[in-house]
C-alpha positions in Angstrom: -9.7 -14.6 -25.9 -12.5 -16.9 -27.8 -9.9 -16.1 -31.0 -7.3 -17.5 -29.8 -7.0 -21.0 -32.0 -7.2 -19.0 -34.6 -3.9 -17.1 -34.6 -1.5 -19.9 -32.1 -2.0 -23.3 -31.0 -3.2 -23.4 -27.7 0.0 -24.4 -26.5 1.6 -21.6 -28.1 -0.9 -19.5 -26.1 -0.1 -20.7 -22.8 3.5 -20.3 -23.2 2.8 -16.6 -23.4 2.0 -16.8 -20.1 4.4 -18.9 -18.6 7.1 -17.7 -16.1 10.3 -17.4 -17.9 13.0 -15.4 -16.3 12.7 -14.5 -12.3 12.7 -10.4 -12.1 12.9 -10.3 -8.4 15.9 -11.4 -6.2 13.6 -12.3 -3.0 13.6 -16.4 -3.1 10.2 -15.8 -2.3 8.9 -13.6 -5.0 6.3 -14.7 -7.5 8.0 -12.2 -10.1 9.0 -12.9 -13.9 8.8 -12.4 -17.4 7.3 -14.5 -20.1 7.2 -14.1 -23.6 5.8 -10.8 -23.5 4.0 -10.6 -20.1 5.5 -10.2 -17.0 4.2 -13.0 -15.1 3.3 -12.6 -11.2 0.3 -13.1 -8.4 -1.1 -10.4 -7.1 -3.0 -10.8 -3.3 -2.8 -14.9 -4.6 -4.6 -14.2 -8.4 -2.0 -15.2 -11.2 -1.7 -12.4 -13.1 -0.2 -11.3 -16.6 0.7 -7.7 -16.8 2.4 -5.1 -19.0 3.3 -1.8 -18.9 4.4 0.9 -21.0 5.3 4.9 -21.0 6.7 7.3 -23.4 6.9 10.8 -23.0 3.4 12.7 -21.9 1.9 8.7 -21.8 1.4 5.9 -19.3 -0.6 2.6 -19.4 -0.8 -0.8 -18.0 -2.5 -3.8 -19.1 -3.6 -6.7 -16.5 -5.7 -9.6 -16.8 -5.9 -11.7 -14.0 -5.5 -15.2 -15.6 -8.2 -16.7 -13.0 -10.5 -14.5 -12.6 -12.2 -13.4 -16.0 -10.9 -9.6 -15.2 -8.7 -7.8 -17.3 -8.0 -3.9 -16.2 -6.4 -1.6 -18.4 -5.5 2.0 -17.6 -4.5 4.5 -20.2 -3.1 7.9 -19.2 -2.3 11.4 -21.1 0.3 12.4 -18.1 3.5 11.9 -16.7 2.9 12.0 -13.2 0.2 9.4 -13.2 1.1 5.9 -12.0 -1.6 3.2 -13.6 -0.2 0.7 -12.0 -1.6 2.0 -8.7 -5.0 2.8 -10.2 -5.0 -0.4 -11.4 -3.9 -2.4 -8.5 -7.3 -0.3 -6.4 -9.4 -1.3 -9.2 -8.4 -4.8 -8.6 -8.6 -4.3 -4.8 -11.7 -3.1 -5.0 -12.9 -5.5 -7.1 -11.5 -8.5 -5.1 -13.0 -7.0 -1.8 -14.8 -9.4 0.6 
């Protein structure tokens, strides 16, 4: 992220990761997409996330805005779910 000035303003940056358009119908869900990201906490972290999947392929990106960890899970399979490997990596790594 040190790059960051050099391709948007910094402005432009944290617009990325703004909350946009709500994605859940709970009142009290802390669900939506940004410009790219889909924008939520998880366990109280702010957190930017994406995923993606394509046939024999599945991955998620997440970077915990706050807490200078970013976990991404890449997968050759289509009965893996890295959003659930991801969310024990974060568990674990969140532990007290």
């Amino acid at each position: 992220m040190r790059e960051k000035k050099i391709i948007l303003k910094k402005e432009n940056w944290e617009k990325l990761w703004q909350p946009y358009i709500k994605t859940s119908d709970k009142a009290d869900a802390k669900e939506y997409y940004g410009f790219g990201w889909f924008v939520e906490e998880y366990k109280g972290h702010p957190l930017v996330q994406h995923g993606g999947a394509n046939i024999g392929f599945r991955s998620v990106f997440m970077h915990f805005v706050n807490d200078g960890l970013s976990i991404i899970i890449l997968t050759n399979t289509d009965e893996a779910n890295p959003r659930i490997i991801a969310n024990k990596l974060a568990d674990y790594y969140f532990r007290k």
